[in-house]
C-alpha positions as CSV (number, residue, x, y, z in Angstrom):
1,X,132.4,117.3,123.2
2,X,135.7,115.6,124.2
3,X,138.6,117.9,123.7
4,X,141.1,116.7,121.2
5,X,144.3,114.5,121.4
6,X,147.3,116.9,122.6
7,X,150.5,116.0,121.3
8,X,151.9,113.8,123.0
9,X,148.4,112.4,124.5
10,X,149.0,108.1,125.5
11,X,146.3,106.0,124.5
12,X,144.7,104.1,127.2
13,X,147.3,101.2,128.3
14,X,146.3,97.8,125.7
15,X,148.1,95.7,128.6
16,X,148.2,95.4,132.2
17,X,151.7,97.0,133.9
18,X,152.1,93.8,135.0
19,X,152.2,91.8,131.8
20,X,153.8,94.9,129.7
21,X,156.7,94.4,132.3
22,X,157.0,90.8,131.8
23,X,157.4,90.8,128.3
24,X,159.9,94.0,128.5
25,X,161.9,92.1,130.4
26,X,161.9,88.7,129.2
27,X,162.1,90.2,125.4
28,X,165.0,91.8,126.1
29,X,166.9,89.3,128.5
30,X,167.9,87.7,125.0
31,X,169.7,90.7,123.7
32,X,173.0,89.9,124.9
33,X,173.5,86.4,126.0
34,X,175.3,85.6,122.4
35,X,177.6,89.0,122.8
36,X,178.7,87.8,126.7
37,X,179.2,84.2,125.8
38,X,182.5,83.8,123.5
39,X,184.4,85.6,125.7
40,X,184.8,82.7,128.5
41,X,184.7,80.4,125.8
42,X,187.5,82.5,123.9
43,X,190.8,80.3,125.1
44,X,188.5,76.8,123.4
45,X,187.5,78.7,120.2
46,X,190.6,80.3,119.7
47,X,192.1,76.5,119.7
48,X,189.6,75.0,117.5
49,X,189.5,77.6,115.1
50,X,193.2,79.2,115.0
51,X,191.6,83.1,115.6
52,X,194.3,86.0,117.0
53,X,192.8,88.5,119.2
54,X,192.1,91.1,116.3
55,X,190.2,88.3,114.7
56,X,188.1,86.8,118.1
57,X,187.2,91.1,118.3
58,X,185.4,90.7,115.6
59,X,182.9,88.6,117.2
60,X,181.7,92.2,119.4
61,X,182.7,94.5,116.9
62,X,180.6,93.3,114.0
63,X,177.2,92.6,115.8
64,X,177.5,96.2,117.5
65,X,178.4,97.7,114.3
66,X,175.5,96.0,113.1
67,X,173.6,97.1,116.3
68,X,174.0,100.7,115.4
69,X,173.6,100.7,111.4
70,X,169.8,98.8,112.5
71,X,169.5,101.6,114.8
72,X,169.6,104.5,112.4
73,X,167.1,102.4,110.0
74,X,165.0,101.5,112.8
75,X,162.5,104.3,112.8
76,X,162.1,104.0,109.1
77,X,162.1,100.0,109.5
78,X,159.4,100.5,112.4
79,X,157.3,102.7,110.7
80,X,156.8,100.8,107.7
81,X,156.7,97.6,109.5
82,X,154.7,98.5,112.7
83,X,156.7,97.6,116.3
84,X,155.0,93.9,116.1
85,X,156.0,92.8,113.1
86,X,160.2,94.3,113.2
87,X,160.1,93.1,117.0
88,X,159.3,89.7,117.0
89,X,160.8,89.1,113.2
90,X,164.5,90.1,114.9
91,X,163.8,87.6,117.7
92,X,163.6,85.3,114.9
93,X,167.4,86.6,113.3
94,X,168.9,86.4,116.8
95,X,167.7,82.7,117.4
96,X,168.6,81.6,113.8
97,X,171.7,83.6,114.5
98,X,172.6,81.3,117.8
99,X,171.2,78.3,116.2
100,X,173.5,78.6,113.3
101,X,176.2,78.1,115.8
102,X,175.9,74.7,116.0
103,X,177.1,73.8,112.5
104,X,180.2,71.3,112.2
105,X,183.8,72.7,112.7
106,X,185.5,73.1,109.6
107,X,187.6,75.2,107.4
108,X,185.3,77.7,107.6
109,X,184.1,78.2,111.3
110,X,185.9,81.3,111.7
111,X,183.5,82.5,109.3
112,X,180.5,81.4,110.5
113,X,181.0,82.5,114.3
114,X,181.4,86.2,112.8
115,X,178.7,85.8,110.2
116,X,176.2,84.6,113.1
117,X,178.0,87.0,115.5
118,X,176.5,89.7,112.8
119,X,173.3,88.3,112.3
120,X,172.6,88.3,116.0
121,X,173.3,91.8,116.3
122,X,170.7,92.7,113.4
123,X,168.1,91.0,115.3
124,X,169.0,93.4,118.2
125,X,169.3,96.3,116.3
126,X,165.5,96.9,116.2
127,X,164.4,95.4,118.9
128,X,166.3,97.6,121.6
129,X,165.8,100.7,119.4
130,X,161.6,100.0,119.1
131,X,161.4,99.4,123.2
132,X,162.5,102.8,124.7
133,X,160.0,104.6,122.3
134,X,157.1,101.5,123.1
135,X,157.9,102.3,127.0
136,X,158.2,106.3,126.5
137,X,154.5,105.2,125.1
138,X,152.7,102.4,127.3
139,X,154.7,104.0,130.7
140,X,154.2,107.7,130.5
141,X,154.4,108.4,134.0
142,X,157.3,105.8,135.0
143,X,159.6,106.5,132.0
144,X,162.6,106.6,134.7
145,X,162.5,103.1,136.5
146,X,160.9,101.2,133.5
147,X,164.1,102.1,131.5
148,X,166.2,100.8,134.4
149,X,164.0,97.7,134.3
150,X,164.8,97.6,130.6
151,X,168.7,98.6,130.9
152,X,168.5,95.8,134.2
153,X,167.4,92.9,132.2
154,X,169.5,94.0,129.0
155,X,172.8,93.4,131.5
156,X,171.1,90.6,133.2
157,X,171.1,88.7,129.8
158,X,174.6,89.8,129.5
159,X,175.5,87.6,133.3
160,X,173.5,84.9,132.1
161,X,175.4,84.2,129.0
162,X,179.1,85.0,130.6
163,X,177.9,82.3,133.0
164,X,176.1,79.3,131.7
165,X,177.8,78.8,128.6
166,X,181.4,77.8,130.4
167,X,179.6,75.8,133.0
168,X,177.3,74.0,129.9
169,X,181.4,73.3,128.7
170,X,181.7,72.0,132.2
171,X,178.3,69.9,132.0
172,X,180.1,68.2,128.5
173,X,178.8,70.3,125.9
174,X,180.8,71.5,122.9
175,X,181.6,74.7,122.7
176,X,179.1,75.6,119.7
177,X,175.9,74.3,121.3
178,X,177.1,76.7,124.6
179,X,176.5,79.3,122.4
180,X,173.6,78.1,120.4
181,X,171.5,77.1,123.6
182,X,170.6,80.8,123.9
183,X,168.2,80.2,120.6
184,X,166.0,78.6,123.2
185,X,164.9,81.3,125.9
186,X,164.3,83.7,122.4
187,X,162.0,81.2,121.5
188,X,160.2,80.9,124.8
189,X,159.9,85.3,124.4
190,X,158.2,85.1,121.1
191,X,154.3,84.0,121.9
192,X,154.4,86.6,124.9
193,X,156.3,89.5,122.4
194,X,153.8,88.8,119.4
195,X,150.8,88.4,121.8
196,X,151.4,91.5,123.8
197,X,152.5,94.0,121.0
198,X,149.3,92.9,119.0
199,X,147.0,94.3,121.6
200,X,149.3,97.6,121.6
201,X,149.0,97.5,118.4
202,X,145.2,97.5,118.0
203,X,144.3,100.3,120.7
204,X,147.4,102.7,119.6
205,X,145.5,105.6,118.9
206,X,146.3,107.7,115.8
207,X,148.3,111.0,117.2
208,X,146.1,113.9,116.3
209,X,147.8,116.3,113.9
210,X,150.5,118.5,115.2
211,X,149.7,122.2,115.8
212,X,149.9,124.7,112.6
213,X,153.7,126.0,112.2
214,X,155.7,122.7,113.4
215,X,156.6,119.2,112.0
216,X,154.2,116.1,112.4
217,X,154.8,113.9,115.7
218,X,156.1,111.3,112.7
219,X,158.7,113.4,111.4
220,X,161.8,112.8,112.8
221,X,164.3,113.2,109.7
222,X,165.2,116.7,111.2
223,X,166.7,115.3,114.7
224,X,170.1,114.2,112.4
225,X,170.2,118.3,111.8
226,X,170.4,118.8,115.7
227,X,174.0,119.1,117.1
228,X,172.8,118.0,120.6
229,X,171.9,114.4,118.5
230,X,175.7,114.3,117.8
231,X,176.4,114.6,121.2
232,X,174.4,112.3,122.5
233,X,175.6,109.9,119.7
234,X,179.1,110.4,120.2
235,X,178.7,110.2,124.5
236,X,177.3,106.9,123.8
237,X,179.0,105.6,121.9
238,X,182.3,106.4,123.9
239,X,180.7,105.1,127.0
240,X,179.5,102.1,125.4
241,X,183.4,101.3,124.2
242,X,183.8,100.1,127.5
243,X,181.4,98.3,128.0
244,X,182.7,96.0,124.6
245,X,185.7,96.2,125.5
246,X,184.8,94.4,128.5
247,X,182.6,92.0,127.3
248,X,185.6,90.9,124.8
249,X,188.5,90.6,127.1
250,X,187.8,91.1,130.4
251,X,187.5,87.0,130.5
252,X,190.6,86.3,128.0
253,X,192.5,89.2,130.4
254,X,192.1,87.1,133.5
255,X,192.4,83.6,131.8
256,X,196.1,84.6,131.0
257,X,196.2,85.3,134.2
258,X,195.8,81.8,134.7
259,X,192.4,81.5,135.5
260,X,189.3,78.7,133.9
261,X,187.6,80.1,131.6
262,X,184.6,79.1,134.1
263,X,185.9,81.5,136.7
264,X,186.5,84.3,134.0
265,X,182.9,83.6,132.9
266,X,182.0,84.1,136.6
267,X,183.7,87.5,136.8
268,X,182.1,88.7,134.1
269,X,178.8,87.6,135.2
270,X,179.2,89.1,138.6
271,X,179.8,92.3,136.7
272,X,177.3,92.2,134.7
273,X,175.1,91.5,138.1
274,X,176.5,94.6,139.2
275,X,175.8,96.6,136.1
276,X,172.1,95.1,136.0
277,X,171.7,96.1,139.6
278,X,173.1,99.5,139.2
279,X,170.9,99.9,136.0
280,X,168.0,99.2,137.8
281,X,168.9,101.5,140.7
282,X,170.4,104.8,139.4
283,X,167.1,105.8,136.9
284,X,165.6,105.4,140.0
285,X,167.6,107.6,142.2
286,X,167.9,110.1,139.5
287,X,164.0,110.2,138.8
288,X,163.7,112.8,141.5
289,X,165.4,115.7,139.6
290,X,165.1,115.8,135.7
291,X,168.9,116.9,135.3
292,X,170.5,113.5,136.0
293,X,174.3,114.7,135.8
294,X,175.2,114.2,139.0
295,X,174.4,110.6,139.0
296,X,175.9,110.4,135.8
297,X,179.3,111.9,136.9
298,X,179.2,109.2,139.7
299,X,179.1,106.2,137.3
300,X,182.0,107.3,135.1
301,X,184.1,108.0,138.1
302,X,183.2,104.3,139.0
303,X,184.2,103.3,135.1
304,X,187.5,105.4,135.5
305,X,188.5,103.8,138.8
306,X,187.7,100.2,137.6
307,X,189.0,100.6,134.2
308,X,192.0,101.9,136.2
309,X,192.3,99.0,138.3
310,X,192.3,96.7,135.8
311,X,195.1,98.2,134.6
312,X,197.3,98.3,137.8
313,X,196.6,96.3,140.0
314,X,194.8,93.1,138.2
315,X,195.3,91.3,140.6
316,X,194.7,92.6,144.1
317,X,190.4,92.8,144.7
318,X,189.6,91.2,141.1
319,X,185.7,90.9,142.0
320,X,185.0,94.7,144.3
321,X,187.1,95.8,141.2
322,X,184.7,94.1,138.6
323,X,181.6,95.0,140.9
324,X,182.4,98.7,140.9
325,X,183.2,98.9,137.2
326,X,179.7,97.0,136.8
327,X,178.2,99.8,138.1
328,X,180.1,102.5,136.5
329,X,179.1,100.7,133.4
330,X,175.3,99.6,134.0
331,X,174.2,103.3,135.8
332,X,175.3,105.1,132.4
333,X,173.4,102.9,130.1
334,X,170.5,103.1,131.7
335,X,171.3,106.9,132.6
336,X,171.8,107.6,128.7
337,X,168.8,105.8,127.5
338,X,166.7,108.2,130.3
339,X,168.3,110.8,129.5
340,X,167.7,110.9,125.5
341,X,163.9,110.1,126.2
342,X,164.0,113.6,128.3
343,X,164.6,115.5,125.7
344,X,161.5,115.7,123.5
345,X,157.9,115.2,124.9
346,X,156.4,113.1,121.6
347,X,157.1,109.2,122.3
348,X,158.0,108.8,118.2
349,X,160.2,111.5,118.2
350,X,161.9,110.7,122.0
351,X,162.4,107.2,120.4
352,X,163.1,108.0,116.8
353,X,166.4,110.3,119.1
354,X,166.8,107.6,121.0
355,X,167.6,104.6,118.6
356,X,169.7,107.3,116.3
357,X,172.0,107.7,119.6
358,X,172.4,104.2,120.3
359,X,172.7,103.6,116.2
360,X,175.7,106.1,115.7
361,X,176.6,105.2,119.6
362,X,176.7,101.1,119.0
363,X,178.9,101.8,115.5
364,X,181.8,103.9,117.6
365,X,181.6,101.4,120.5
366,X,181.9,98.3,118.0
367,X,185.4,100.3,116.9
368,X,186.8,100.2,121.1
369,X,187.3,96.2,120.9
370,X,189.6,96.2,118.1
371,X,191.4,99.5,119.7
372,X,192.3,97.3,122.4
373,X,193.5,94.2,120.7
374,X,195.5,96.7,118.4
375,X,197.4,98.4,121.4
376,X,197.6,94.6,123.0
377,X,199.7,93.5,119.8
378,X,201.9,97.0,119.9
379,X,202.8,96.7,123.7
380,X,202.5,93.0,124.4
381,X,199.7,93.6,127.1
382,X,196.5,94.7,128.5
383,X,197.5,97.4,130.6
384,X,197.6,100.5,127.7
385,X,194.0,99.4,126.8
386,X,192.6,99.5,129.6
387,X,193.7,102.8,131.0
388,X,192.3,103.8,127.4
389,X,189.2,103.1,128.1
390,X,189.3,105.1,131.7
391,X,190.2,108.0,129.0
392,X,187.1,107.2,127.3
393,X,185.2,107.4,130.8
394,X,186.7,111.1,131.5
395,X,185.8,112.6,128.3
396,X,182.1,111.5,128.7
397,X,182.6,112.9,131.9
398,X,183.4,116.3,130.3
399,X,180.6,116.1,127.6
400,X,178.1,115.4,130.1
401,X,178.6,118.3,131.5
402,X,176.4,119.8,128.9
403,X,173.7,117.7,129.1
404,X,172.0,120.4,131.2
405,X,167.7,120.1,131.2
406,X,167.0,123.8,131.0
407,X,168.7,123.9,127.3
408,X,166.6,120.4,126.0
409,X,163.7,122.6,124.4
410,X,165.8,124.9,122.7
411,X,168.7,122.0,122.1
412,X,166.1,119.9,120.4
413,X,163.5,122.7,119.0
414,X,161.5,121.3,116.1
415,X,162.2,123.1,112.5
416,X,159.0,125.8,111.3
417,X,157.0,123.6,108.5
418,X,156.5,126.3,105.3
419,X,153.0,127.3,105.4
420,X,151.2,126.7,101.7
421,X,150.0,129.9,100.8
């Protein structure tokens, strides 16, 4: 007789590594091509449409807002809908989002940019909080490096879209169709993501009920109760502040510097490069011990010295300077995303945890743009945001500090269920 399910127990795999690793990454290449791309563009928008910088801020602070609210839905939204279904329905809202963008300037683009800006961002709400808990799942044993794959191809989006749109401005495209080309590749990810999540689908097995005295696997309405979820939430979120604040005005910063807004889009790129490579890499030096401070430490000291260099001295190694705040930046993504999986066992609950940090996380960050354009029009310049946000990067430094493994199981300990007498 075949002993039963254990909580926590993975169904046999529905895909090959292979092709679960394709679509992971080519599903979530399209999450950020739309956020990276007005930036370079920002100096030809700003024209056409008459946008200040508090207003242009709005085009990352809304879709991350967005971002987050979707993420504290998204376990309710996933379990009612099933990961197939809410997946590959918010591919659909992120390429109706970018093809939107191609409507005729008028009176009221401004409106539209933001409105598809928002719609993007609710497409990407579900789909970046159903994968960690999908590769927590089909991965068991490689939870680590496939989150670095994931956290890779997230940035790698990101390069793509600070890069291609300027040059497809250079190649004679208008500025809308730069931005609503990236409706294409979510297209081409569509047939793969439906295809590939209806065979998970149809082998997930049932979890067998949990043991007498604690929650079911499905219950995750008490992690909001946990203070440890708070910290997380509000680590994230801080971190992630820098990471908008970049993608909004690194590329304007340098372009009043006097540089293209191809150039700008290539500086952004390379750093998103460098956070996709430092993504990919730091999961995977860190899967060797399960308390991943250290490396943690070592990306916000890299945030803290770019952020810091941005600030003073602008000018003097622009792309080492944008190369180490890549991987200050990428590392503690994907560092985060690990590090929230670690602390409970079950893959619904690590995941239900999971999007609710990057849902309260993705809310505060959406706030760190419109900080900065806010202390640009009260000092005249760049140089008080950015040492804000290498603020930011040493209090999530001193938060980490508790992020120590020992205290997960007690940190993140499942209430007693009342027992029916």
């Amino acid at each position: 007789m075949s002993s039963p399910t254990q909580p926590g127990a993975q169904a046999a795999p529905a895909i090959t590594p292979a092709l679960w690793l394709l679509t992971v990454v080519l599903v979530t290449l399209n999450l950020r091509p739309f956020l990276t791309a007005p930036g370079p563009l920002g100096h030809a928008i700003q024209q056409a449409t008459g946008m200040d910088l508090r207003a242009f801020s709005w085009l990352t602070l809304l879709p991350m807002a967005l971002m987050g609210v979707g993420g504290w839905l998204a376990p309710a939204a996933l379990q009612r809908l099933g990961a197939r279904t809410a997946v590959c329905a918010s591919l659909l809202l992120i390429a109706l989002g970018c093809a939107l963008r191609l409507m005729p300037a008028g009176h009221a683009t401004t409106i539209v940019l933001i409105a598809t800006a928002g719609l993007c961002g609710v497409g990407v709400a579900l789909v970046q909080s159903a994968l960690p808990g999908l590769i927590k799942r089909q991965s068991p044993g490689h939870v680590a490096p496939m989150m670095g794959v994931y956290s890779a191809a997230l940035m790698g989006g990101g390069a793509l879209g600070a890069q291609l749109s300027p040059l497809a401005m250079q190649w004679g495209m208008g500025w809308q169709a730069a931005m609503a080309i990236w409706a294409l590749p979510v297209l081409a990810a569509l047939p793969l993501a439906w295809w590939a999540l209806t065979r998970i689908q149809r082998s997930t097995q049932a979890l067998a009920p949990a043991a007498s005295g604690t929650v079911p696997a499905s219950d995750t309405g008490w992690l909001m109760r946990r203070p440890r979820t708070w910290l997380l939430l509000i680590s994230f979120g801080l971190m992630n502040g820098g990471y908008a604040s970049t993608v909004a005005w690194l590329a304007p910063f340098y372009q009043g510097h006097g540089w293209s807004a191809s150039q700008s889009g290539s500086l952004l790129a390379i750093l998103s490069i460098a956070q996709a490579a430092s993504a990919l890499a730091m999961p995977a030096l860190a899967r060797r011990h399960i308390d991943r401070r250290g490396w943690m430490l070592v990306a916000l000291a890299a945030q803290v010295i770019g952020f810091a260099g941005l600030a003073l001295w602008p000018d003097a190694m622009p792309t080492a300077n944008a190369i180490i705040l890549g991987v200050g930046l990428g590392g503690c993504f994907s560092l985060f995303m690990v590090l929230a999986l670690d602390h409970l066992p079950r893959p619904t609950q690590a995941g239900a945890l999971n999007a609710l940090m990057q849902g309260g996380g993705f809310v505060l960050a959406a706030l760190a743009p419109l900080v900065m354009a806010q202390l640009h029009h009260w000092s005249g310049s760049w140089t008080s945001g950015w040492l804000y946000q290498a603020g930011m990067a040493l209090a999530v430094a001193v938060l980490a500090l508790r992020f120590a493994p020992q205290h997960y199981a007690k940190a993140m300990q499942a209430p007693v269920q009342p027992t029916l007498s």
